[in-house]
C-alpha positions, -999 to +999 in steps of 0.1 A: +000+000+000+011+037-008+008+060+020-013+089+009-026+083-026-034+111-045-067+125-038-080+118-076-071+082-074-100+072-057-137+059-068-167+065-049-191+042-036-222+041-018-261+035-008-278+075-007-270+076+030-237+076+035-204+064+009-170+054+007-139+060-010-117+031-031-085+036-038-074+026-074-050+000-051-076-015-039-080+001-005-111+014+011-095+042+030-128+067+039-156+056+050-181+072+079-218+057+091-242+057+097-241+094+076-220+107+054-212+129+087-208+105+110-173+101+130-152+079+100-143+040+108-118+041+077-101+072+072-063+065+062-068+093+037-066+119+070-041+097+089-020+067+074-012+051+106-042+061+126-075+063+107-079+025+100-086+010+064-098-019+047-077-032+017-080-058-007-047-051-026-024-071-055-005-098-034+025-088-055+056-065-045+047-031-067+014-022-078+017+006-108-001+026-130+024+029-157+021-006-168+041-034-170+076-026-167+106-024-147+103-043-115+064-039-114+049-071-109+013-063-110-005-030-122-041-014-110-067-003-132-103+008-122-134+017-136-172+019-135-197-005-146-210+016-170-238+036-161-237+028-119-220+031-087-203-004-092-168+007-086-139-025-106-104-025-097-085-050-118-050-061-109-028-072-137+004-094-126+024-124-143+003-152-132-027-136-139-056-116-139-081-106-112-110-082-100-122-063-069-157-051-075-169-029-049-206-019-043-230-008-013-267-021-013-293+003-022-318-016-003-343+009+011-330+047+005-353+066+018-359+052+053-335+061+085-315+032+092-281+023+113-272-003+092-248+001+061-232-026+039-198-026+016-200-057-008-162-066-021-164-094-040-135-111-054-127-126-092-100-145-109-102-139-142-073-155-163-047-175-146-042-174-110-051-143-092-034-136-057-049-109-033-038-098+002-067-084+026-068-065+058-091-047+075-081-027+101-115+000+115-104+028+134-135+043+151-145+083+159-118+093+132-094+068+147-094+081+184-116+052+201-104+016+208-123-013+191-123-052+206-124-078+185-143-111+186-136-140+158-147-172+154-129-180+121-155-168+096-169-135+108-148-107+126-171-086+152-155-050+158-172-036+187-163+005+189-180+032+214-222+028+203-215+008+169-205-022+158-191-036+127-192-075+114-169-091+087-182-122+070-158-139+046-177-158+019-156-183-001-121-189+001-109-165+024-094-177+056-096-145+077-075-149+108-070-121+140-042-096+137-044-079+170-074-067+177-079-059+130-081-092+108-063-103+074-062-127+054-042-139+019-067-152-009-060-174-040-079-177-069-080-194-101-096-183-131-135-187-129-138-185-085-152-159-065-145-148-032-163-120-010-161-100+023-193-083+034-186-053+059-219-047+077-220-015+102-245-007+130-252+005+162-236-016+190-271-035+198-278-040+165-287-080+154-258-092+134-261-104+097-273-131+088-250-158+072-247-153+036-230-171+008-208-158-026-245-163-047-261-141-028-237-116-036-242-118-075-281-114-068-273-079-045-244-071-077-278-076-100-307-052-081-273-027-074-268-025-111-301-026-122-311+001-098-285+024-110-297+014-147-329+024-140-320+054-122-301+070-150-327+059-177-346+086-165-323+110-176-337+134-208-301+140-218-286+131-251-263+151-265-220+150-273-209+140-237-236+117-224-210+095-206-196+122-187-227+142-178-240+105-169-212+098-147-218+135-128-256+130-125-246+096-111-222+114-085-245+137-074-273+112-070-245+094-043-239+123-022-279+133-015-289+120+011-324+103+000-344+104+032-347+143+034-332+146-002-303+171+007-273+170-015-239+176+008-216+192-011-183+169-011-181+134+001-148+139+024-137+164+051-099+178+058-086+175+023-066+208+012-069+237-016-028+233-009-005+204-002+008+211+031-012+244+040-041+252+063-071+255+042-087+220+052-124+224+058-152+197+064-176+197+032-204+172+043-228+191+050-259+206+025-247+245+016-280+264+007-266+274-025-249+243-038-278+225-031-300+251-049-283+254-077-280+219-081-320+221-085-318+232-121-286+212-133-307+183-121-345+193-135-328+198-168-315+162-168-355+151-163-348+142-128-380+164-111-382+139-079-352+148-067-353+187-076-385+189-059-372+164-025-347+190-020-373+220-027-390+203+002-362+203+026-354+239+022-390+246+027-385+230+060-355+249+069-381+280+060-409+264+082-386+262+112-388+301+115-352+312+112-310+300+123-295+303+152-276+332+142-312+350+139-309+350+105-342+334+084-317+309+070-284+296+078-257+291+053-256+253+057-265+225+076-264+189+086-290+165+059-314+165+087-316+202+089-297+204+123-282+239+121-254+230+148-221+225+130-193+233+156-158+234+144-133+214+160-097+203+151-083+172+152-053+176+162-043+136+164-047+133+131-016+140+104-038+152+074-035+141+040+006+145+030+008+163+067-019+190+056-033+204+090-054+210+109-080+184+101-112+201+108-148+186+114-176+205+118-176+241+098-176+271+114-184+288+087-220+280+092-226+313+116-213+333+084-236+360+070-240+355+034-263+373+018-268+354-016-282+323-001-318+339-001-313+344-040-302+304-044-333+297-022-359+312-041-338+303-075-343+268-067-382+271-053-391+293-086-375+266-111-399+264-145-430+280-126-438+251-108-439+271-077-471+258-068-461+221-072-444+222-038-450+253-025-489+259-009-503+285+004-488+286+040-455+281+025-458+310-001-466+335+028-432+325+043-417+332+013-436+366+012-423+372+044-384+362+034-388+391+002-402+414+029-371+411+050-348+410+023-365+445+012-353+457+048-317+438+047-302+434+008-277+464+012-253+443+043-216+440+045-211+401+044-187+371+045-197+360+010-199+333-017-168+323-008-167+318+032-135+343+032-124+347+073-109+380+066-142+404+074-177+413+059-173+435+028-200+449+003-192+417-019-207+420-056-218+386-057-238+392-026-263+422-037-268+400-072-283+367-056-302+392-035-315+410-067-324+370-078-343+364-048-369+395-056-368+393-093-380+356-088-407+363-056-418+391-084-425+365-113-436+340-092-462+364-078-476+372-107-475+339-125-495+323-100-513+353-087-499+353-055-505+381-028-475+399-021-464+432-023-451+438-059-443+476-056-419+476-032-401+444-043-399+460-075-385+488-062-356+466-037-351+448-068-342+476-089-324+495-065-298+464-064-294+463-101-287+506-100-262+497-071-242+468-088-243+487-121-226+518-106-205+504-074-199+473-087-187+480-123-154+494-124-142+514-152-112+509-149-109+476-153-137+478-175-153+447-158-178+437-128-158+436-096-153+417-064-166+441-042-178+478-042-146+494-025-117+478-049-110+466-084-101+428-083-119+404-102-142+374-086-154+344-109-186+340-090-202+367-115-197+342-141-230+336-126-248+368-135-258+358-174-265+325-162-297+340-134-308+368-159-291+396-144-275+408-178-278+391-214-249+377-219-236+396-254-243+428-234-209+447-239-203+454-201-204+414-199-180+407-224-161+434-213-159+418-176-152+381-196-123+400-214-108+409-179-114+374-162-096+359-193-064+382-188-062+379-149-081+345-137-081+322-165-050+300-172-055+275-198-090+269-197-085+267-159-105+297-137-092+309-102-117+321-082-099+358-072-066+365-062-065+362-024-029+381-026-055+413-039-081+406-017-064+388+014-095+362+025-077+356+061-059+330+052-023+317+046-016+299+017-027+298-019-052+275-035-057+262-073-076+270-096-116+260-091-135+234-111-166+250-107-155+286-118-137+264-150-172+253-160-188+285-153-168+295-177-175+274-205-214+283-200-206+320-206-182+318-232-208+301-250-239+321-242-215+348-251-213+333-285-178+323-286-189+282-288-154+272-304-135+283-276-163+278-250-160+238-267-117+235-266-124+246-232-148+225-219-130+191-236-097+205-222-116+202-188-124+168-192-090+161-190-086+171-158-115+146-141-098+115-128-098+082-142-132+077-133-146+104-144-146+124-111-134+159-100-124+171-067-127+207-054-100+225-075-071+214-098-031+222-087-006+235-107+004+211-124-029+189-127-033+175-098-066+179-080-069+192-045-095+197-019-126+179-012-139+150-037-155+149-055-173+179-052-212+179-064-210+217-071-184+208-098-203+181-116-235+200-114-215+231-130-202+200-156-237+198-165-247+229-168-217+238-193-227+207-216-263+217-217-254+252-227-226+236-254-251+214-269-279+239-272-255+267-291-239+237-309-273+226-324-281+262-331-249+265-355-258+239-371-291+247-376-280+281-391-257+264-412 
């Protein structure tokens, strides 16, 4: 095993309650239940000799990627079933070839439950395949102790209020290593071998015996749920596999019984190898989450745009945050609002990144453009009245009443900076969203509310962005009202209506982003050494913005460059078709993964491609 894999070389597992990361070794190396933010079990990604793991690796001296030469006796490859959450590793040596296929049970989504299962079945495939297994569970992010009881077969790990069994189906001959179990398995072409890890609460019944068929029947409903999942997708244009593959991601990290998306599946991972900008992302952000609500309605996939529509209604119903705010900036999937910060200072960090932090304190943050991502999402395609009754619509009336009385505010901002509230740009447009939206909503549905003075609010924003937050000196749309640097989160502002987006101020501001932000198809989000955010360090450049920039380019009309773009970005999502937070200097990606505000932004570009695409060659 390599100590601290890069963060790309990883799949992503898992059963719409919580998930779990694969290393293309072969090593399960994050995973958390009974949420995706519970305390981990597995979490060797944070801590290589302290957050635990479960591997089923090559039993062969050097795994590698770069094929078979030198002293490499075996090489890795993995993939997706096509079309699912079935993650295959495949493990190429001299004496043969063989297959970790890795899966978790979608058994019943949408109902609360303690228990969580990680299929990892074992192939041979051609000649004799050799395969070395440990499983080693650190619990609360590797700070509890764990007993062990074995009798042979199944391997009980009992940690503080859970429990987790290990059945070994087939060939495998487990045996006690301490108080963790391993085990070396042989297989000729044609066997099968599995390990089921089941996890619940500590007085939780244990699994019942099982055998290797039964884990070809769960590989069947796994795959065929996936299948039918995605066949519900309306999407067909020039990068189906891709957009698939995104929809697919996002579909993981929602949590189906309150339908909340979170917005990566790991915490502690860094913008910067080595530096201090290590947050936990897995937890539902307002504004991911609504903005995910169109990326997702556009692919034909209405339940789950309207599940989430429901949530935030909730968050709406339980009369305001703790902060006194009517909403707060994120929260847990359940809607708990309480997300203390904490450091955990045991644990090394990924390549010795620190601190590891779980929990966000960013969640008492004031920022302002939530309430425009919030009634985005609730307006979508004036269906409005599809989720939203009467009762509700008054507290949305009352929302665009207070944001009448509260638009103009100082905040924190889109990006969570910890260097002071500011007059951010970004800010006052969402806000103008919010009330441009109540308005049209209003009067599609001839709803009571109090048109004139929204109107007004909303109109005062756009006068205030259009003189304070257009500079003309740099001839562009601005970070904030009291300087001149640029911010790619107003790649946003053709995309909500806020200016056409062939209006010359745009392409003016495009112009600018290209010359100071953009490097090779690549978009940083501002230049903290400009606009210092309150912390050290640098970052790279962000996915999201990279895609946001497609989507303008070619609403801007410039589709040729807005397409060598968007393929160039492809190349940057991992073998598997999966993008963390941001990308590094030289191509590596960095922070959180994968991130679902990235792949919904993925989406959005290749709508926007295909739609300008099919009009050039319609005009042709």
């Amino acid at each position: 095993m390599l100590p601290y894999p890069p963060i790309a070389e990883h799949g992503l597992i898992g059963d719409l309650q919580t998930c779990a990361l694969v290393s293309s070794e072969g090593v399960l190396d994050w995973f958390c239940s009974p949420r995706f933010d519970a305390p981990s079990i597995f979490a060797s990604l944070l801590d290589d000799s302290r957050g635990g793991y479960f591997a089923i690796t090559a039993d062969a001296s050097a795994v590698s990627d770069d094929g078979p030469a030198g002293n490499a006796e075996a090489v890795s490859h993995q993939l997706y079933l096509a079309d699912t959450a079935v993650l295959v590793t495949r493990f190429l040596s001299p004496e043969g070839v063989g297959e970790v296929i890795d899966f978790m049970p979608v058994r019943d989504p949408h109902t609360v439950t303690d228990r969580h299962q990680v299929v990892r079945v074992m192939r041979g495939v051609r000649g004799t395949a050799r395969f070395s297994l440990a499983c080693r569970p650190r619990f609360d992010y590797g700070r509890a102790r764990h007993d062990l009881a074995f009798d042979g077969v199944t391997a009980r790990f009992d940690g503080p209020g859970i429990t987790a069994y290990l059945q070994a189906l087939g060939p495998v001959d487990l045996e006690a290593d301490g108080a963790d179990v391993r085990a070396s398995v042989t297989l000729a072409e044609g066997e099968r071998a599995a390990v089921l890890l089941t996890v619940c609460d500590a007085d939780g019944a244990p699994p019942p015996a099982a055998n290797v068929q039964d884990t070809t029947e769960e590989f069947n409903d796994v795959r065929d749920f996936w299948h039918a999942w995605i066949s519900r997708s309306t999407y067909r244009g020039r990068w189906q596999q891709m957009v698939n593959r995104s929809a697919i991601t996002i579909k993981l990290m929602t949590y189906a019984p309150t339908g909340a998306p979170i917005a990566a599946a790991t915490m502690g991972l860094p913008e910067q190898e080595g530096g201090e900008r290590n947050w936990d992302y897995r937890y539902t952000w307002v504004r991911d989450a609504s903005l995910s609500v169109r990326a997702m309605r556009a692919l034909g996939f209405t339940d789950e745009a309207n599940a989430f529509r429901s949530w935030l209604l909730r968050r709406l119903r339980d009369g305001g945050a703790p902060n006194g705010e009517p909403l707060q900036i994120m929260y847990r999937v359940d809607g708990d609002p309480y997300l203390t910060e904490e450091t955990l200072d045991h644990l090394e960090g990924w390549r010795g990144s620190r601190p590891v932090r779980s929990g966000n304190g960013a969640a008492d943050q004031l920022q302002m453009d939530i309430y425009g991502e919030a009634v985005y999402a609730l307006a979508q395609a004036g269906q409005v009245s599809n989720v939203i009754g009467y009762d509700d619509w008054l507290r949305c009336v009352a929302l665009l009443d207070w944001l009448c009385d509260n638009w103009d505010r100082p905040d924190e901002g889109i990006w969570e900076t910890r260097g002071g509230q500011k007059d951010f740009t970004y800010s006052r447009l969402m806000c103008w969203v919010a009330l441009d939206r109540g308005i049209r909503q209003a009067v599609a549905t001839a709803r009571p509310g109090d048109l004139a003075r929204w109107t007004a609010a909303r109109d005062a924003i756009l006068n205030q962005v259009m003189t304070l937050g257009w500079s003309e000196e740099r001839q562009a749309f601005v970070q904030e009202y009291d300087n001149t640097v640029l911010d790619a989160s107003l790649l946003l502002m053709p995309l909500v209506g806020f200016i056409t987006p062939k209006d010359p101020r745009w392409l003016s501001t495009l112009d600018a982003m290209e010359t100071e932000l953009v490097s090779d198809s690549l978009v940083y989000r501002y230049d903290p050494a400009a606009s210092p955010d309150g912390l050290q360090g640098s970052e790279g450049t962000f996915s999201l913005c990279s895609f946001l920039h497609v989507y303008a380019l070619a609403k801007a009309g410039r589709v040729h460059q807005a397409r060598y773009s968007f393929d160039k970005m492809l190349t940057y999502a991992n073998h598997v078709g999966l993008f963390a937070e941001e990308v590094g200097l030289t191509g590596e990606q960095l922070g959180n993964f994968p991130q679902a505000f990235t792949h919904l932004a993925l989406i959005t570009a290749a709508l926007a491609l295909d739609s300008e695409l099919d009009q050039a060659v319609g005009a042709a």
